[in-house]
NUGU-33893 format. One record per residue (C-alpha): residue number from 1; x, z negated, y negated. Coordinates in nm, 3 decimals. Layout:
% residues N
+------+---------+---------+---------+
| resi |      px |      pz |      py |
+------+---------+---------+---------+
|  NUM |       X |       Z |       Y |
...
+------+---------+---------+---------+
% end
This chain:
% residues 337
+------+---------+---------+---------+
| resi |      px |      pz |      py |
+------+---------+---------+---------+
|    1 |  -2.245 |  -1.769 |   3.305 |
|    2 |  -2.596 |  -1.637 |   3.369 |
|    3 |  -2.690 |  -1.982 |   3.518 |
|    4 |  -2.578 |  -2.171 |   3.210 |
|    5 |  -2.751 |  -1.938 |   3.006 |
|    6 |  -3.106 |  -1.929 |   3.200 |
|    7 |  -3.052 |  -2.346 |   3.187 |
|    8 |  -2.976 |  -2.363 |   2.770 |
|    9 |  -3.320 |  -2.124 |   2.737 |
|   10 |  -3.542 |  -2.305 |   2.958 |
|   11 |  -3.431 |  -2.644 |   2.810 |
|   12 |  -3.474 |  -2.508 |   2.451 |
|   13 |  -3.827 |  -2.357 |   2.555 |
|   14 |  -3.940 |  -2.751 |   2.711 |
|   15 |  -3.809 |  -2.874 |   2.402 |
|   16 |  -3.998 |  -2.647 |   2.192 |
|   17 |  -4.326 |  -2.710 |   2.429 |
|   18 |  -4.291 |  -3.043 |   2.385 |
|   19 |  -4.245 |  -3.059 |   2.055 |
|   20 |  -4.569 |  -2.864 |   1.977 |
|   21 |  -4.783 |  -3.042 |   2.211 |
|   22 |  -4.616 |  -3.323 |   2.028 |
|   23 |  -4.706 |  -3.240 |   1.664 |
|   24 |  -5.045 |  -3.119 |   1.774 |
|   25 |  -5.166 |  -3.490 |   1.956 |
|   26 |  -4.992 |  -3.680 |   1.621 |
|   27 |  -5.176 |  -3.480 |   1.364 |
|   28 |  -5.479 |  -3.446 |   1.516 |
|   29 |  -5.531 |  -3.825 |   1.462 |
|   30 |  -5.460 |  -3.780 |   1.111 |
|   31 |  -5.710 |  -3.484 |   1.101 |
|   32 |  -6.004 |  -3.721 |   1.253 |
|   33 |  -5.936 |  -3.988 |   0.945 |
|   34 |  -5.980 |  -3.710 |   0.723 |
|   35 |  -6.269 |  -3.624 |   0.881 |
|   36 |  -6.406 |  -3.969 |   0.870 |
|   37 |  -6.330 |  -4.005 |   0.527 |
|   38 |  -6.474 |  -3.717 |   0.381 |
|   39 |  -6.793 |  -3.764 |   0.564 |
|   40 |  -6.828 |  -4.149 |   0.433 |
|   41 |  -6.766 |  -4.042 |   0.061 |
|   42 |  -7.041 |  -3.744 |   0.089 |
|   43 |  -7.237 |  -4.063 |   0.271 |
|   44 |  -7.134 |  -4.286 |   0.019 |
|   45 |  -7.207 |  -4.064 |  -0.324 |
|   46 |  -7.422 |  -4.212 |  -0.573 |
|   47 |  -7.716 |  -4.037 |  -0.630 |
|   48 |  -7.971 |  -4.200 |  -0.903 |
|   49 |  -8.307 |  -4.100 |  -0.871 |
|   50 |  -8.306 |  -4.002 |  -1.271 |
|   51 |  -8.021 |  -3.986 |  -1.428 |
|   52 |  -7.640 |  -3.954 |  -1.373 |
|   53 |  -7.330 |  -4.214 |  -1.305 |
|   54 |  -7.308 |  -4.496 |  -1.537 |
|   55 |  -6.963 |  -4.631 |  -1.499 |
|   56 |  -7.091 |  -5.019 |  -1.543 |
|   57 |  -7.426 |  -4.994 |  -1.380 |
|   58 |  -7.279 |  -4.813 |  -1.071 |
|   59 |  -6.946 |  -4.967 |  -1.050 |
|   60 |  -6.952 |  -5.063 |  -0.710 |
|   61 |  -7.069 |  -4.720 |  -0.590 |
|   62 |  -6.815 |  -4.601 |  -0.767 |
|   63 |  -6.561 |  -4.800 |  -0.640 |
|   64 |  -6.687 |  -4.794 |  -0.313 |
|   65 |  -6.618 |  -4.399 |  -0.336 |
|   66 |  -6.282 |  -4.402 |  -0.488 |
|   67 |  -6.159 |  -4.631 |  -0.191 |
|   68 |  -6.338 |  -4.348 |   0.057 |
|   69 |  -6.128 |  -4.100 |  -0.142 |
|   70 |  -5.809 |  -4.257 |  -0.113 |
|   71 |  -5.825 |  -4.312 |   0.303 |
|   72 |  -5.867 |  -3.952 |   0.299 |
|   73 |  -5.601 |  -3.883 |   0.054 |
|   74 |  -5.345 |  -4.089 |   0.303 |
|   75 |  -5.450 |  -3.935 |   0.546 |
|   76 |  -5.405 |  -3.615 |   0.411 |
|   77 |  -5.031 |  -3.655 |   0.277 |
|   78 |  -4.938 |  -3.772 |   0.642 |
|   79 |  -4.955 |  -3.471 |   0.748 |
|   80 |  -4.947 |  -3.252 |   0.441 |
|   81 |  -4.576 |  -3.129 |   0.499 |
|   82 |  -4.628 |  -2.962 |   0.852 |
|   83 |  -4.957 |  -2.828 |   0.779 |
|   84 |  -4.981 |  -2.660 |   0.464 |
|   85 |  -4.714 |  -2.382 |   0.558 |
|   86 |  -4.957 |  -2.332 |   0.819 |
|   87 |  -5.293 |  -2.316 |   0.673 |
|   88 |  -5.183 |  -2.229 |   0.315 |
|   89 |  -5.549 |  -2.142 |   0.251 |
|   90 |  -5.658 |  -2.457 |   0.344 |
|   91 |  -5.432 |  -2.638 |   0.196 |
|   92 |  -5.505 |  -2.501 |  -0.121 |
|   93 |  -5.889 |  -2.563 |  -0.111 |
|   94 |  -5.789 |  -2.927 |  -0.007 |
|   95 |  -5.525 |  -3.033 |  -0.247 |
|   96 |  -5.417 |  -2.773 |  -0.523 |
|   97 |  -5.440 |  -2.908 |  -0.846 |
|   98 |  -5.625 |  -2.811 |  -1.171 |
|   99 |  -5.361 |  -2.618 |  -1.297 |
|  100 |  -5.322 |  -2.437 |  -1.042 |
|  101 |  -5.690 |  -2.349 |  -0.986 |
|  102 |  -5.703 |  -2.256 |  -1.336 |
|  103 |  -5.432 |  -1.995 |  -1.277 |
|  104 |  -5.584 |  -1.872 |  -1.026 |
|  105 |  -5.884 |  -1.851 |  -1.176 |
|  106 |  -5.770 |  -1.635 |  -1.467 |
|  107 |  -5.810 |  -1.902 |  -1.761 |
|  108 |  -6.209 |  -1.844 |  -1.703 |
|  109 |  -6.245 |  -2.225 |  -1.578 |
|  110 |  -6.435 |  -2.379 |  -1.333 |
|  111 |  -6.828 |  -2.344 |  -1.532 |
|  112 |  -6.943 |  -2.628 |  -1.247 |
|  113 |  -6.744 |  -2.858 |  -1.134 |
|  114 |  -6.968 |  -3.030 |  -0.922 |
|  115 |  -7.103 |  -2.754 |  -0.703 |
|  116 |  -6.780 |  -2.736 |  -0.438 |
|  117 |  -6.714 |  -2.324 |  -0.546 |
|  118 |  -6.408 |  -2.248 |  -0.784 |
|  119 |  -6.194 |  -2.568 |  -0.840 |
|  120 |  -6.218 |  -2.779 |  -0.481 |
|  121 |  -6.072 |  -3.042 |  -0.321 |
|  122 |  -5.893 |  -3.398 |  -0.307 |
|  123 |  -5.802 |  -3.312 |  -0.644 |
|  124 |  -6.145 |  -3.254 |  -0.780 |
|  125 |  -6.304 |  -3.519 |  -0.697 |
|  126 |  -6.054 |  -3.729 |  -0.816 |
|  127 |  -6.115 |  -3.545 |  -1.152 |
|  128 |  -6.443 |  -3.641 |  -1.130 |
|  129 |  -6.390 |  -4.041 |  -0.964 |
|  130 |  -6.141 |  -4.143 |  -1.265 |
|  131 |  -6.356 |  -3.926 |  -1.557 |
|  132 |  -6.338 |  -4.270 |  -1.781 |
|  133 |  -6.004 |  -4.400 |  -1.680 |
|  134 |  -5.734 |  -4.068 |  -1.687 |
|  135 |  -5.420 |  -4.142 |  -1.886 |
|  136 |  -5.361 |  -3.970 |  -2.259 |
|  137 |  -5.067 |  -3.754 |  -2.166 |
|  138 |  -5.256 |  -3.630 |  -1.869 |
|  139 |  -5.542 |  -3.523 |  -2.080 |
|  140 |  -5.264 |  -3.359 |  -2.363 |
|  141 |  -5.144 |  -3.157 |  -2.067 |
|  142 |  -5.471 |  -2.981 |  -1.902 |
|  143 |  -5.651 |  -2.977 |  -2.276 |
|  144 |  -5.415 |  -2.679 |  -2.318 |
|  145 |  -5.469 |  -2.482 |  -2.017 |
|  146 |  -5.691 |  -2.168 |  -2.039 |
|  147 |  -6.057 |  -2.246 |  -1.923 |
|  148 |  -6.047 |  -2.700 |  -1.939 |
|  149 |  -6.305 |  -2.859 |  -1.917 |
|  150 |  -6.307 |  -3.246 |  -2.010 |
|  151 |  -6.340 |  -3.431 |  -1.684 |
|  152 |  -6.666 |  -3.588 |  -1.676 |
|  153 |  -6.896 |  -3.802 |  -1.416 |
|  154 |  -7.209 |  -3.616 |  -1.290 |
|  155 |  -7.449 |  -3.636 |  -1.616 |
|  156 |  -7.783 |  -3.567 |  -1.457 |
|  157 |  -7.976 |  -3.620 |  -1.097 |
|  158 |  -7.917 |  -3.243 |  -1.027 |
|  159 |  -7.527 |  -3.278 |  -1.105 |
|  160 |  -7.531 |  -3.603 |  -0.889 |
|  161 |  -7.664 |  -3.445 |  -0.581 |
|  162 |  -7.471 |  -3.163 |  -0.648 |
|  163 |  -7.126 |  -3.353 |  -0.638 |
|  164 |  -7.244 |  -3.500 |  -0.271 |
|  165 |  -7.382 |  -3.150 |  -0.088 |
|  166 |  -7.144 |  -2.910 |  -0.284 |
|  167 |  -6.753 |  -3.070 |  -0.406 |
|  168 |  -6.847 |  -3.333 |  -0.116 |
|  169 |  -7.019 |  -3.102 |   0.153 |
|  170 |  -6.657 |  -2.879 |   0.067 |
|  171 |  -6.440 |  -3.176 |   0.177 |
|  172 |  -6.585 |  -3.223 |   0.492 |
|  173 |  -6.602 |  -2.846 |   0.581 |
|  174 |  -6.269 |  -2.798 |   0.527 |
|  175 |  -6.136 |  -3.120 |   0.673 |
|  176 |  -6.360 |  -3.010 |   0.985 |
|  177 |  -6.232 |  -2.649 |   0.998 |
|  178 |  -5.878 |  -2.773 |   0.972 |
|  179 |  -5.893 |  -3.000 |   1.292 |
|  180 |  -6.085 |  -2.690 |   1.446 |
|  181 |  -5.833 |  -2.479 |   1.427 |
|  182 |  -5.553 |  -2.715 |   1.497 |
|  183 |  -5.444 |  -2.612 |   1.836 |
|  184 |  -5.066 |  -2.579 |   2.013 |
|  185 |  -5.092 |  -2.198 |   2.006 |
|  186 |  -5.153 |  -2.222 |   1.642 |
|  187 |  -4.822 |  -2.440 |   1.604 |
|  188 |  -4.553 |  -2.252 |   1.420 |
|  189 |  -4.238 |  -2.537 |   1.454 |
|  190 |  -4.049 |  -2.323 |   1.183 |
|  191 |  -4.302 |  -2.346 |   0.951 |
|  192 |  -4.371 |  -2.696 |   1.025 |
|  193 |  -4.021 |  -2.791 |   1.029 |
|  194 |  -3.925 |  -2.559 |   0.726 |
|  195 |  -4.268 |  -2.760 |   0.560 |
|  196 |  -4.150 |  -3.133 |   0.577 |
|  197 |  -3.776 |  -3.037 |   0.426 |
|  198 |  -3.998 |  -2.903 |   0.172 |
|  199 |  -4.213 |  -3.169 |   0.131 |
|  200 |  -3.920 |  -3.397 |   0.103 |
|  201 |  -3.727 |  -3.160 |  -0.123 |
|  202 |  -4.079 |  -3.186 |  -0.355 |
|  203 |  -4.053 |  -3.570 |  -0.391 |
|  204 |  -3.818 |  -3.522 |  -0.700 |
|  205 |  -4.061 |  -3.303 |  -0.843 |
|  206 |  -4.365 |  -3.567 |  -0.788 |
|  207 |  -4.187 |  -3.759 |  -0.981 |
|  208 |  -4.039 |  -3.561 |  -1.257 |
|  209 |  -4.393 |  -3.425 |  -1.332 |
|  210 |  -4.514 |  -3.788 |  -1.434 |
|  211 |  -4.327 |  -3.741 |  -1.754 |
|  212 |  -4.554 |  -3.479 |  -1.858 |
|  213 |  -4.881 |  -3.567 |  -1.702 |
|  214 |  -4.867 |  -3.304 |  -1.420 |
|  215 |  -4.829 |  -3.493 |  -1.105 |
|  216 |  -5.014 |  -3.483 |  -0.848 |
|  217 |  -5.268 |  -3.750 |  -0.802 |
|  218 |  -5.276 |  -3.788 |  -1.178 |
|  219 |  -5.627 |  -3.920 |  -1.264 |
|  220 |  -5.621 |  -4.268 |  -1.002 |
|  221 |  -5.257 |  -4.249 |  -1.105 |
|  222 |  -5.144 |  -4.319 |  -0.731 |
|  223 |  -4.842 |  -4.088 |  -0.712 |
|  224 |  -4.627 |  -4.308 |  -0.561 |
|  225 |  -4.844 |  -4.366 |  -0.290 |
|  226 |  -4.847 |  -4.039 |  -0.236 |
|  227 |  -4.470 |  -3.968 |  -0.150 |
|  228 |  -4.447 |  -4.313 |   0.047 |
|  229 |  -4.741 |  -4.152 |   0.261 |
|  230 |  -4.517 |  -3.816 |   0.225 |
|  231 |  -4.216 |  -4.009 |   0.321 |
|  232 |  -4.419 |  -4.212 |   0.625 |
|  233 |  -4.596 |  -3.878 |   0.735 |
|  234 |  -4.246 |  -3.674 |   0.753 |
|  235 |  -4.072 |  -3.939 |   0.947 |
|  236 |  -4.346 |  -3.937 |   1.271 |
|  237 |  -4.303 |  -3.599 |   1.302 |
|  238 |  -3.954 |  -3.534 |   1.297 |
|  239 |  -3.918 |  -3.830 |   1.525 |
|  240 |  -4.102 |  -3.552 |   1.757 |
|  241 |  -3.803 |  -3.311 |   1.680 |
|  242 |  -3.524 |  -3.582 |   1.727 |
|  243 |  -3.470 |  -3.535 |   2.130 |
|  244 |  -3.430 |  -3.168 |   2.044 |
|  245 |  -3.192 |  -3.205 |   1.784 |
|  246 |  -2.944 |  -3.436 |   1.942 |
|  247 |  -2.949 |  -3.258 |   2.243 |
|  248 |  -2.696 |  -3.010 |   2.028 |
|  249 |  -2.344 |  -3.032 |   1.972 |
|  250 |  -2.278 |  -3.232 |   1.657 |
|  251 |  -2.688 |  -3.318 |   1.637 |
|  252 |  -2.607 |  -3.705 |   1.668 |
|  253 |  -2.434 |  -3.712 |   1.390 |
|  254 |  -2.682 |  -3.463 |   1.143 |
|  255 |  -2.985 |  -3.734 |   1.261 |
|  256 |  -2.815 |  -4.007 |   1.168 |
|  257 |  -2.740 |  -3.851 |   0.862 |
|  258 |  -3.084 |  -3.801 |   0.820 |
|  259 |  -3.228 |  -4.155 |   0.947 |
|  260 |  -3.015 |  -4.280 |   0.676 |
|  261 |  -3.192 |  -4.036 |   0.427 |
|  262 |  -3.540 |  -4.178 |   0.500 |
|  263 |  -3.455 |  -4.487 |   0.506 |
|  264 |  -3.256 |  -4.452 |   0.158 |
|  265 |  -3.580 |  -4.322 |   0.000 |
|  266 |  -3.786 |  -4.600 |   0.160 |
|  267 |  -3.533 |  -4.880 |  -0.015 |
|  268 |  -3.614 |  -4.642 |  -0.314 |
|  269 |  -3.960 |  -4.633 |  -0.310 |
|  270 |  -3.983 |  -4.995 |  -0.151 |
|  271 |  -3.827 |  -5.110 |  -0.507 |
|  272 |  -4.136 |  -4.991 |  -0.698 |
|  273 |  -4.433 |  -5.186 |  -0.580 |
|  274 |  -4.835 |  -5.088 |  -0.638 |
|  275 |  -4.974 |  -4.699 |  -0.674 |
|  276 |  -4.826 |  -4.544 |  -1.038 |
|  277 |  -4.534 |  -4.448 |  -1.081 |
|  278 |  -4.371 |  -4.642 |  -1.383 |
|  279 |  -4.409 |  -4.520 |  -1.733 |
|  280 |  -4.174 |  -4.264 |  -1.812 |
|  281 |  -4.028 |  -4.365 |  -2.186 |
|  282 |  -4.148 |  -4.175 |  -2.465 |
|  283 |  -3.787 |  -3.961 |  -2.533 |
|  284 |  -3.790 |  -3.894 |  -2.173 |
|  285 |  -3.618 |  -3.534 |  -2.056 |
|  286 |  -3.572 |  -3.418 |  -1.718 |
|  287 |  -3.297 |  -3.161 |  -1.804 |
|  288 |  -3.122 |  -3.430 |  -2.018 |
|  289 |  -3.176 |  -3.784 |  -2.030 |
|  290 |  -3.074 |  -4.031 |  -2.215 |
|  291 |  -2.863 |  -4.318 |  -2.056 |
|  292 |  -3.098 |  -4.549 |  -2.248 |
|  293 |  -3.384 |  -4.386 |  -2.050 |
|  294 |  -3.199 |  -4.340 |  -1.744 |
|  295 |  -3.139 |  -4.724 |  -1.769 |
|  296 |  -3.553 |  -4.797 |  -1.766 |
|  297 |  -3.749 |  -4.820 |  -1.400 |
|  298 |  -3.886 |  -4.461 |  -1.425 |
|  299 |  -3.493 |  -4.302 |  -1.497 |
|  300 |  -3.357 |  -4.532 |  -1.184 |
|  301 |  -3.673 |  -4.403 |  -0.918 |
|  302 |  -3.606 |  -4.039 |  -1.098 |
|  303 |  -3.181 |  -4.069 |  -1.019 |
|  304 |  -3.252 |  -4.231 |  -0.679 |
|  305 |  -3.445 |  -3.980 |  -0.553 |
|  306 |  -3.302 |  -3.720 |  -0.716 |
|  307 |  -2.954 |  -3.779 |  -0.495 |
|  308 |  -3.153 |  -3.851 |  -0.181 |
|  309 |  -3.303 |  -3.472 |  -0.149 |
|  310 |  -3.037 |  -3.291 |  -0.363 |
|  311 |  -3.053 |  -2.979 |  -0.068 |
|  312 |  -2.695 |  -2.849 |  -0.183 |
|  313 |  -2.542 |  -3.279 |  -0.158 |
|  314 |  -2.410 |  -3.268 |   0.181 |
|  315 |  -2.599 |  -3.625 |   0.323 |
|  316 |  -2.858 |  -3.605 |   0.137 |
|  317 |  -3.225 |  -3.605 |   0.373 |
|  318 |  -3.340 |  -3.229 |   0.274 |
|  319 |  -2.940 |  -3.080 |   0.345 |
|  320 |  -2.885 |  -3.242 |   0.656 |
|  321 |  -3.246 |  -3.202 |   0.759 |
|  322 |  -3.116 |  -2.791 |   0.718 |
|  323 |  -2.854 |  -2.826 |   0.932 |
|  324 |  -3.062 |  -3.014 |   1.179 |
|  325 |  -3.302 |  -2.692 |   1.187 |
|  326 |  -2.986 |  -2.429 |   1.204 |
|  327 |  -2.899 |  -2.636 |   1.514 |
|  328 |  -3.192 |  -2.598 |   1.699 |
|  329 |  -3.254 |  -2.227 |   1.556 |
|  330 |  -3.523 |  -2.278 |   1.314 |
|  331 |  -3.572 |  -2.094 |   0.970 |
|  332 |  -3.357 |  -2.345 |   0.689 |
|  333 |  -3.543 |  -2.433 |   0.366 |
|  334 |  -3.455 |  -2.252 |   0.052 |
|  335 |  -3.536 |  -2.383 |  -0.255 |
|  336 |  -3.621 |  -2.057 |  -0.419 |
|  337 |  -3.865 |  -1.993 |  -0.162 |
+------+---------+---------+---------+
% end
């Protein structure tokens, strides 16, 4: 009996070493595009010698930065799910959102938008990117939230150069202290694990919050590339916990389970081509819709992925990906968490 024990502990603790060396070498990768990208949009920022951004005499600069903006923001929802639980610090000055910051900041608002201190991140400079081009029931959302400010493109020289050494200089520090601190030792797998049921649980809410203009990458209106990157991100990594899991009794069976998850919400997302999600009708209610707007594109994506991370619907990617983390004795998600 002692044998057998000694044997089930030192193959859970190579599993467990493997599977942190593991998530370390895939993420860092993800870390250096971040990187990358956040340097060439600080490289990239327009700065006119005396005035600010036009939107038709600097389109190109413009949309030379927005495409800088979105490698990093792929990059970033990769790996979001086993990071932030780790770095919830970071995570926040990288990709909270402007209600959020505005809570934080006790309805005072951000006074500067441009000078990377108060509201940071993806987030902000997305604000800032898409000033002429965010949707109307985005804008009736934040106009009611203590301390908004209209977005707005720099509107001087000083507010230019501002956006590249402060809200861009920001990007890259934190993107840079992120993959400086990434290290095996720092690895919490429960965390990490606990993180990507989470971020899978969350994909119902990225998509419920279109219908009142608080998802996430609301200005460039690229949600649903955000939770295929989500989706794509989630499945590398738990690939890295797979040998673990069906090591177990009974493990087989909970990954296929959850193979069949992912590749359920892939089909899903798969069905909804390009970056927005669609246009949620006009009557729309989360708590109780219509069949008429159940019947539209935006109902169908909200049902579909609605059943594929229901964590108490037995099959479902975010319950079996539970049970997978009961099996090898990690911490289970918990929705009120």
């Amino acid at each position: 009996l002692s044998g057998c024990s000694s044997n089930h502990d030192s193959s859970g603790a190579s599993f467990q070493s493997s599977v942190e060396q593991g998530v370390h070498d895939t993420l860092l990768d993800d870390m250096g595009d971040l990187i990358q990208a956040a340097t060439k949009l600080q490289a990239d920022a327009l700065l006119p010698p005396d005035r600010g951004w036009d939107a038709t005499l600097d389109a190109d600069a413009i949309t030379q930065m927005k495409a800088d903006w979105a490698i990093g923001r792929t990059s970033y929802e990769k790996m979001e799910g086993a990071v932030a639980p780790i770095f919830p610090d970071l995570d926040t000055s990288l990709d909270a959102r402007y209600d959020d910051f505005l809570s934080s900041l006790g309805g005072n608002g951000d006074p500067d938008p441009f000078d990377g201190m108060g509201i940071t991140g993806m987030h902000a400079i997305e604000r800032i990117l898409y000033a002429d081009s965010i949707p109307e029931r985005v804008v009736d959302f934040e106009d009611k939230l203590p301390g908004y400010q209209p977005a707005a493109f720099p509107g001087t020289s000083d507010q230019a150069s501002e956006f590249q050494s402060g809200l861009c200089g920001k990007f890259v520090s934190d993107a840079t202290k992120l993959q400086n601190e990434w290290a095996p030792s720092h690895i919490d797998l429960g965390s990490a694990f606990r993180g990507l049921v989470s971020l899978m649980n969350e994909q119902h809410e990225k998509v419920s919050k279109a219908s009142t203009g608080e998802e996430e990458s609301r200005y460039s209106q690229r949600t649903m590339d955000d939770i295929r990157d989500n989706l794509s991100g989630t499945k590398i990594v738990y690939e890295l916990f797979q040998p673990w899991i069906v090591s177990k009794t009974g493990g087989a069976d909970i990954d296929s389970q959850i193979e069949a998850g992912f590749a359920s919400l892939a089909q899903t997302y798969a069905m909804f081509p390009g970056d927005t999600i669609p246009e949620p009708p006009a009557t729309w209610s989360s708590f109780n819709p219509t069949p008429d707007d159940l019947a539209t594109p935006f109902g169908q994506l909200f049902t579909a992925v609605e059943a594929s991370v229901d964590p108490n619907a037995p099959g479902s990617v975010v319950y079996e990906m539970n049970a997978a983390a009961a099996l090898i004795g990690l911490p289970q998600f918990s929705a009120t968490q």
